[in-house]
C-alpha positions as CSV (number, residue, x, y, z in Angstrom):
1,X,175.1,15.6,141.6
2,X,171.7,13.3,142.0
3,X,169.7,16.4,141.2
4,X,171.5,17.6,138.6
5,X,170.9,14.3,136.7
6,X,167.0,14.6,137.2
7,X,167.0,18.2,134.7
8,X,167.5,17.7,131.1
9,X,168.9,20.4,129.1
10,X,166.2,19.4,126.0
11,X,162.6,21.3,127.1
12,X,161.2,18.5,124.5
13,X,161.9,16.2,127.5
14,X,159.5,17.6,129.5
15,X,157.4,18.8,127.3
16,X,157.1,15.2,125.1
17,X,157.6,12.4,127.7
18,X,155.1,14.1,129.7
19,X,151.2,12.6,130.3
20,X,150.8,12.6,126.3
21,X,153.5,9.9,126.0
22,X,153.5,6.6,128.3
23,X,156.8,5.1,129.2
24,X,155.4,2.2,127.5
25,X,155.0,4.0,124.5
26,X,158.7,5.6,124.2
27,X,160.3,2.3,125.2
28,X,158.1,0.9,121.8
29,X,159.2,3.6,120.1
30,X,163.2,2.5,121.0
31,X,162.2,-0.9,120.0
32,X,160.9,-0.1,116.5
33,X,164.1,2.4,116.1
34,X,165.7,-0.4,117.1
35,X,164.6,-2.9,115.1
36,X,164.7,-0.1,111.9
37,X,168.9,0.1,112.6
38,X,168.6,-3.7,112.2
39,X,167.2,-3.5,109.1
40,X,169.3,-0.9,108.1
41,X,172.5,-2.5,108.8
42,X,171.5,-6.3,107.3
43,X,171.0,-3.8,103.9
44,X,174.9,-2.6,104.1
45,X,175.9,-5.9,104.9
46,X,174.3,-7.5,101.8
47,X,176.9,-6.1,99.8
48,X,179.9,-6.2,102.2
49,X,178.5,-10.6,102.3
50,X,178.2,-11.4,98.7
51,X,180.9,-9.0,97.4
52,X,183.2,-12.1,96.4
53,X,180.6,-13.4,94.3
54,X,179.5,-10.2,93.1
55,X,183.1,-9.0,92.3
56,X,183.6,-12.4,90.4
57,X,180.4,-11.8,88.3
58,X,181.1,-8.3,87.6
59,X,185.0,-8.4,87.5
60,X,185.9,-5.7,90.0
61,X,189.3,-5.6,91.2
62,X,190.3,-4.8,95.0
63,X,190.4,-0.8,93.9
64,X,186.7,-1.2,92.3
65,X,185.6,-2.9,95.0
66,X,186.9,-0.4,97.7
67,X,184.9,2.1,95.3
68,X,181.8,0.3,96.0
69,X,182.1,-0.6,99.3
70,X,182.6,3.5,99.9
71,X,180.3,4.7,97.5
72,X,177.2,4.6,100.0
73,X,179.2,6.6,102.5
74,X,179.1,9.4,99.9
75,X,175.5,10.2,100.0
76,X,175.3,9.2,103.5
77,X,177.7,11.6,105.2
78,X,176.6,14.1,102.9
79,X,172.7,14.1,103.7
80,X,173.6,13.8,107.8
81,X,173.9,18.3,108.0
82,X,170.4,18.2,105.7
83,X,168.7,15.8,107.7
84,X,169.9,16.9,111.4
85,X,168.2,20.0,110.2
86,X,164.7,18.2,108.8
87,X,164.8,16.3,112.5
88,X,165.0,19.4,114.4
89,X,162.0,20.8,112.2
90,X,159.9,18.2,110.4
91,X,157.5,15.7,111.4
92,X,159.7,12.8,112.3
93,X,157.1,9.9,111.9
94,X,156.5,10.4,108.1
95,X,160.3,12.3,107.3
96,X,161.2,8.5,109.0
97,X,158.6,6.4,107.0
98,X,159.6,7.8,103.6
99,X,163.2,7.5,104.3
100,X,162.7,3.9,105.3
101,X,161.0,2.9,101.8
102,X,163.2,4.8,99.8
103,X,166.6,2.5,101.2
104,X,164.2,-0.9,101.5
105,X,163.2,-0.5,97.5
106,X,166.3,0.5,96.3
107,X,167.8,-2.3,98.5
108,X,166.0,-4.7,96.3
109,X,166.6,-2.7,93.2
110,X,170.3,-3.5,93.7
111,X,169.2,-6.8,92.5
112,X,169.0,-5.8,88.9
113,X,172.1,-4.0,88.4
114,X,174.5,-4.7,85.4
115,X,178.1,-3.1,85.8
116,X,180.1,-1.2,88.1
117,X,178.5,2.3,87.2
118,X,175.4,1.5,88.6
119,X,176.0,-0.6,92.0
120,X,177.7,2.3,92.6
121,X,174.3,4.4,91.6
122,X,172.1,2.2,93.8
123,X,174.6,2.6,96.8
124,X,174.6,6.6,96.5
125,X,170.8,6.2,96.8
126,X,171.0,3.7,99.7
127,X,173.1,5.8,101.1
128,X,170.3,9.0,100.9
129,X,168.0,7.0,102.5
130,X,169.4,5.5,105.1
131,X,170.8,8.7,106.5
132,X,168.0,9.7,108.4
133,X,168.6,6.7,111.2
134,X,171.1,8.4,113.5
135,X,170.1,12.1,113.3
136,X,166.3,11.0,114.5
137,X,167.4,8.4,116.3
138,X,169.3,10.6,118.7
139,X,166.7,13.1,118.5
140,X,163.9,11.5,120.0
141,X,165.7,9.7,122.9
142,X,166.7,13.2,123.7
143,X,162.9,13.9,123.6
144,X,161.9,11.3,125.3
145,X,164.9,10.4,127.9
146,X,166.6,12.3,130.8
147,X,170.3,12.5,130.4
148,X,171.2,10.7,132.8
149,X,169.0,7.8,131.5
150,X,170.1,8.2,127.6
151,X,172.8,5.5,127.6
152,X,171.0,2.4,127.5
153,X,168.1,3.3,124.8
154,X,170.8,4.8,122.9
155,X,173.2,1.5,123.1
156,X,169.8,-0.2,121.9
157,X,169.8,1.6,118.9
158,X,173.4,0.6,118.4
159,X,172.9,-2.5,119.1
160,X,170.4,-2.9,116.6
161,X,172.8,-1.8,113.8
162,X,175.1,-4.8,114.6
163,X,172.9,-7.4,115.5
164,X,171.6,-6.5,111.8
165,X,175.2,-7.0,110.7
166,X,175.4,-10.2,113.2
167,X,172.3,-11.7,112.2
168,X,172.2,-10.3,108.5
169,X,175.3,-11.9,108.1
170,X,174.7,-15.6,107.8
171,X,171.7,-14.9,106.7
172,X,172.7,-13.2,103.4
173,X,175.6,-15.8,102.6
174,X,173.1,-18.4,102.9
175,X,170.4,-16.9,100.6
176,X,173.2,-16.0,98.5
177,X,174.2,-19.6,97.9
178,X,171.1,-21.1,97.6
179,X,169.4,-18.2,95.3
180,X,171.9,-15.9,94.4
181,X,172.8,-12.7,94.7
182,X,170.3,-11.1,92.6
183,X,167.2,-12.9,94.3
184,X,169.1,-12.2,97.8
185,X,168.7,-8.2,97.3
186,X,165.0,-8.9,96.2
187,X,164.1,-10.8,99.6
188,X,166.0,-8.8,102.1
189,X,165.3,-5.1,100.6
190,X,161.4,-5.1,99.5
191,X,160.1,-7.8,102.7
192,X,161.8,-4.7,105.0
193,X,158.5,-2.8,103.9
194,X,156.5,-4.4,106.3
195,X,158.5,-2.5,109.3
196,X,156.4,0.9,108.3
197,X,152.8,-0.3,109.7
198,X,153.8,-1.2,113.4
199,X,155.7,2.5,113.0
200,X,152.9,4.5,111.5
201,X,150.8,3.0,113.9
202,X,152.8,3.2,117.0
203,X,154.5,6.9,116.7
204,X,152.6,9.2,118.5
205,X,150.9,11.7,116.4
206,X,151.1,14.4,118.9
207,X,155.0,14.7,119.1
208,X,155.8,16.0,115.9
209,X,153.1,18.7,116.1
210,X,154.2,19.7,119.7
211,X,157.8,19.9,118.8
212,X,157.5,21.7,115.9
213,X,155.3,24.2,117.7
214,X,158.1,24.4,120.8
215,X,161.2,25.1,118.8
216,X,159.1,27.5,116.4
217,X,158.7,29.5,120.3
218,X,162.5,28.8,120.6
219,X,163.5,30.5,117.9
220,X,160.8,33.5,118.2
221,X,162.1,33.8,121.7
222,X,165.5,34.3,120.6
223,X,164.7,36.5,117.5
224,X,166.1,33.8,114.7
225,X,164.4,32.1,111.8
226,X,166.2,28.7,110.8
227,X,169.6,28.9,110.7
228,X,172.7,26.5,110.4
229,X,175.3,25.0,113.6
230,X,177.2,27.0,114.7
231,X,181.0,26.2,115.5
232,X,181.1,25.4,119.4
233,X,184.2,23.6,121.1
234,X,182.4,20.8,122.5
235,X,180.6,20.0,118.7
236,X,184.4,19.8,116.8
237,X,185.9,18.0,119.6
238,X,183.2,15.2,119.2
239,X,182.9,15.2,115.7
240,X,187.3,14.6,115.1
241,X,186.4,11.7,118.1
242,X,183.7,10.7,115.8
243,X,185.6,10.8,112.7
244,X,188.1,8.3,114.0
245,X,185.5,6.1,115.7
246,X,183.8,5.9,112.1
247,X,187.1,4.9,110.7
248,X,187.5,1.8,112.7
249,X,183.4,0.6,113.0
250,X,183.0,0.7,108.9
251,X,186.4,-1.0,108.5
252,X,184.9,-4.1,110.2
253,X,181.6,-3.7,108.4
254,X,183.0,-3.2,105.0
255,X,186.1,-5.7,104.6
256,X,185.6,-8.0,107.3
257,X,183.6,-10.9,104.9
258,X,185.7,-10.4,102.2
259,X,189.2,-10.4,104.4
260,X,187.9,-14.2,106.1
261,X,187.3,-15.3,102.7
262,X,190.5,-14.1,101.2
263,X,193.4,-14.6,103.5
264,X,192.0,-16.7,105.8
265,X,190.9,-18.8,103.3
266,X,186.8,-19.5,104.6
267,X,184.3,-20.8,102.7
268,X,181.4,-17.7,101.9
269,X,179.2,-19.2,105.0
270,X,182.3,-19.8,107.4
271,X,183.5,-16.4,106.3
272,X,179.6,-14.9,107.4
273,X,179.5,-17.1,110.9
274,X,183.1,-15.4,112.1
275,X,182.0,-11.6,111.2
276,X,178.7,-12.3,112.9
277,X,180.6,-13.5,116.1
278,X,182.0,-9.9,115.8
279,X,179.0,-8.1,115.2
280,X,177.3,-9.6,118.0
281,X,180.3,-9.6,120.4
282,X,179.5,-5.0,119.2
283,X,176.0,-5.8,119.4
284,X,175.9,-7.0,123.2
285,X,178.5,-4.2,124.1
286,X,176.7,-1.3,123.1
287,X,173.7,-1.2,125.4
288,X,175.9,-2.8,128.3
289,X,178.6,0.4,127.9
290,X,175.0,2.5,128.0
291,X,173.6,0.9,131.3
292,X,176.8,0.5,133.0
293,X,177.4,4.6,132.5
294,X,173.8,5.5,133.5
295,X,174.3,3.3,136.5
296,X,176.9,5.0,137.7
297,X,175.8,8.6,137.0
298,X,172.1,7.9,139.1
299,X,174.8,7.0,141.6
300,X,176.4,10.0,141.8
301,X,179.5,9.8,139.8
302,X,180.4,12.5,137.9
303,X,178.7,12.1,134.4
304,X,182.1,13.6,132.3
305,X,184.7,11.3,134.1
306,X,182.3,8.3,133.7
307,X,181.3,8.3,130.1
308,X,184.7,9.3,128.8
309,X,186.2,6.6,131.0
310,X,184.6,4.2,129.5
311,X,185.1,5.2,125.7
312,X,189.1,5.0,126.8
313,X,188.4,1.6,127.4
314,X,186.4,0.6,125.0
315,X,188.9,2.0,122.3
316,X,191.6,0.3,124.0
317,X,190.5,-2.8,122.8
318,X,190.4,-1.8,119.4
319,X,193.9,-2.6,119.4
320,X,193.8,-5.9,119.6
321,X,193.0,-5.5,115.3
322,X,196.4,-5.4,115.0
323,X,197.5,-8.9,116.3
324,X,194.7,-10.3,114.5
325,X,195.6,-9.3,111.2
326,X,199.5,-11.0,112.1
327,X,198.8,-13.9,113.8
328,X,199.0,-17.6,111.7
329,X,196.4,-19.0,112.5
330,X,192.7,-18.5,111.7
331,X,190.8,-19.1,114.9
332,X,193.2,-17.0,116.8
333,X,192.8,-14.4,114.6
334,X,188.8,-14.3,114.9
335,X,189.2,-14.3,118.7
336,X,191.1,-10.9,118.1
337,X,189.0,-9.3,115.8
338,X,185.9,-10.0,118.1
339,X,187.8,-8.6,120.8
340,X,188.8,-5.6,119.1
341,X,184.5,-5.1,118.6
342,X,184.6,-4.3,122.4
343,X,185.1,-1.1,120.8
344,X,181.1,-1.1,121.0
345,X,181.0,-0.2,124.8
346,X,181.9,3.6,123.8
347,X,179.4,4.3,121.3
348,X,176.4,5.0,123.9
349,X,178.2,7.1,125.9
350,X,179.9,8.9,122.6
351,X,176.2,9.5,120.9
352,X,174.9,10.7,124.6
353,X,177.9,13.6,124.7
354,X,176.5,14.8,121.0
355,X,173.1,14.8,123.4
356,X,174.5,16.5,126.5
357,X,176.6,19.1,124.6
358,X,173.7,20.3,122.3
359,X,171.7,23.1,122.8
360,X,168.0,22.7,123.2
361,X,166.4,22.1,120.0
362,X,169.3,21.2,118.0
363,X,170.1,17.7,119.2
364,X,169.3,16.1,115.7
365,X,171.3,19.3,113.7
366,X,174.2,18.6,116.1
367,X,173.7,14.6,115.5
368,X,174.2,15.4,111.7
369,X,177.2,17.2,111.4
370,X,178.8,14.8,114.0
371,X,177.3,11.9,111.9
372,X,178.4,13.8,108.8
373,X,182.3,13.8,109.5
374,X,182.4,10.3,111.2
375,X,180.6,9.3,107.7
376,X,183.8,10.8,106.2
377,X,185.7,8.0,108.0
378,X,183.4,5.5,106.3
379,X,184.4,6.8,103.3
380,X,187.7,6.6,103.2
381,X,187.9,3.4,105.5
382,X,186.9,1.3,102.6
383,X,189.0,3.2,100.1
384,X,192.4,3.7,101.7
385,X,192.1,0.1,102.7
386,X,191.5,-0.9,99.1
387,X,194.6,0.8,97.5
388,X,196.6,-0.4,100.4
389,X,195.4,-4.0,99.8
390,X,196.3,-3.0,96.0
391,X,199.5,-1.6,96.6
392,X,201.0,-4.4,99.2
393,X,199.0,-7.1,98.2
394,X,198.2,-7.8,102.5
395,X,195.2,-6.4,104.3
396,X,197.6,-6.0,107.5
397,X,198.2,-2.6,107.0
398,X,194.8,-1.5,106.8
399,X,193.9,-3.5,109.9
400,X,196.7,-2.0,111.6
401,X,196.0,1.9,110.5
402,X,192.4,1.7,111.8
403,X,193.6,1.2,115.5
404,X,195.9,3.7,115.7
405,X,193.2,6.6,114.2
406,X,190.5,5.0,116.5
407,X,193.3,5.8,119.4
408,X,193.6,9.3,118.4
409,X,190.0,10.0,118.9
410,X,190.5,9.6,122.3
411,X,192.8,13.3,122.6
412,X,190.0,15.2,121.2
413,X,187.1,13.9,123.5
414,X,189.2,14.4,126.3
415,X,191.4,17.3,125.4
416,X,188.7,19.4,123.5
417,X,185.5,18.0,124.7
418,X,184.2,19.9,127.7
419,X,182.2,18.7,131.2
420,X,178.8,17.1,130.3
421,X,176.8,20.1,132.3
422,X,173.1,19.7,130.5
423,X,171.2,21.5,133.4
424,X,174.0,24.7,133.3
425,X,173.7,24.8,129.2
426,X,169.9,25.0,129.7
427,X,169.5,27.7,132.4
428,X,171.6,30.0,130.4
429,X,169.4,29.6,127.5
């Protein structure tokens, strides 16, 4: 079991975190990824923050605002397939660095805008260019880490989304109050520029040339130019489990500001502080889920049972949404909703079976279609909750449905999902 851990399935493994790459450098490399899912989760939560004030200034009804809140996800999930690809093929520190610019300026662009037509614009755009995160993200900790290792650097990256929420949270209500919206967009999106020097400087100019070269043998070797996914078992039984995991996560980062400030009555800051207890309560779970799993693994414990027993747990707890959307009072309630964010101890160990179950050289084209349909969650998250907040006038039934289609998720990474064999899937390529 030991020894099986110590082979990865990825060549790039070996070939990347080899003498040409420190472990100093790679754990950086985490660190700026890291801080880069930060940014690019205080930039979604800008809008989720200030949408009361932006919804009075622009008149947008709960239905409009559901639009808006799940317009990003369009371009988003769209561009994951496209993307996946460009990771698997293109040099990551400048396919990265472009992306990154592209979401900071049209972050503060959003600033500007005039109606409902074109926040929704600016957030299709966002959307584009903030797509790249998780595809190259999972890519290069499958370059750089074992398998049995992946779960904490990947719960880092994780965790960096929601402390961006967490942090970005307060943060944006209180440059929202004292500057306004507009000016709010201006300061978070165009300061996030600064991020691309440390990373230019920092990424290691030799990995993108090296992997391009190894997976241009790969596919020379196995007499195939470029070519698309193909349909494998283990790919659509993570990608439904994603689907429903990204129905739960983007209804707490979508409606969660707006659902304190409207039926529990907060003020725009209070609202902020009780979603960032959530977000942080995700934030601290991920890389703990991660290092718990790997711990176990190193040990000897079979890698399968291990990291899908603790996704069952972790989703358990989603259901705890469900009381805290029915219960009277307030503080209760924001106990149970940060909870219910213990949901964030599955998502290392659910990114790391997209890493296991790929075939070498198409981690990041795997990591896209996955990311692509649990993208498709975020969309209609947002929207379905909208018209049912429309239609009943309570946000109870949305909290409620999330739970249960976060619970579903669990049959198809256990009933369609496969053993986590990386060494076998690489000896018979």
């Amino acid at each position: 079991m030991n020894q099986r851990g110590h082979t990865s399935h990825d060549p790039n493994a070996a070939s990347i975190a080899g003498p040409g790459v420190s472990n100093a450098r790679r754990w950086l490399l985490v660190g700026l990824l890291s801080l880069a899912s930060l940014i690019n989760y205080l930039d979604r939560a800008t809008l989720s923050v200030a949408l009361p004030l932006i919804a009075t200034d622009l008149s947008l009804g709960p239905t409009a605002k559901g639009m808006v809140l799940s317009a990003f996800f369009w371009s988003y999930a769209l561009m994951q397939v496209p993307v996946g690809l460009m990771a698997d093929r293109w040099n990551l520190r400048w396919l990265y660095a472009g992306a990154f610019a592209l979401w900071s300026v049209v972050c503060g662009l959003t600033g500007v805008v005039g109606g409902l037509a074109t926040l929704i614009l600016v957030r299709i755009i966002l959307g584009v260019g903030e797509s790249v995160y998780l595809p190259i993200s999972a890519k290069l900790v499958s370059a750089f880490f074992l398998s049995r290792d992946r779960g904490l650097p990947t719960g880092f990256l994780d965790s960096g989304t929601r402390l961006g929420l967490a942090l970005g949270a307060p943060l944006v209500a209180w440059l929202t109050v004292r500057y306004g919206w507009r000016t709010m967009f201006f300061l978070v999106g165009f300061l996030a520029l600064l991020w691309l020097l440390p990373w230019l400087l920092a990424f290691p100019s030799q990995y993108s040339h090296s992997a391009v070269a190894l997976q241009a043998k790969e596919r020379t070797i196995q007499g195939s130019g470029p070519r698309l996914v193909a349909l494998d078992r283990n790919l659509v039984g993570c990608c439904l489990g994603f689907f429903c995991y990204g129905y739960y996560q983007y209804l707490l980062v979508t409606w969660l500001p707006d659902y304190f400030v409207r039926v529990r009555h907060f003020t725009l800051l209070a609202a902020s502080g009780c979603a960032s207890l959530t977000y942080l309560v995700w934030s601290i779970s991920a890389p703990l889920g991660g290092l718990m799993s790997d711990r176990l693994v190193r040990r000897g414990w079979n890698e399968t049972r291990v990291r899908k027993g603790v996704l069952t747990a972790a989703f358990s707890t989603g259901l705890l949404l469900i009381p805290a959307a029915l219960v009277v009072n307030s503080t209760s309630a924001v106990l149970f909703v940060a909870a219910a964010s213990l949901v964030g101890l599955s998502t290392a160990n659910l990114l790391v079976m997209f890493q296991c179950c790929a075939p070498s050289g198409q981690v990041g084209a795997w990591m896209g279609v996955g990311n692509f349909i649990g993208n498709i969650g975020g969309v209609l998250s947002p929207l379905v909750t909208g018209i049912l907040i429309s239609r009943t006038g309570s946000y109870s039934p949305g909290f409620a449905l999330a739970p249960v289609v976060l619970m579903a998720g669990l049959l198809s990474f256990w009933f369609i999902v496969g053993e986590l064999k990386p060494l076998e899937r690489s000896a018979s390529r």
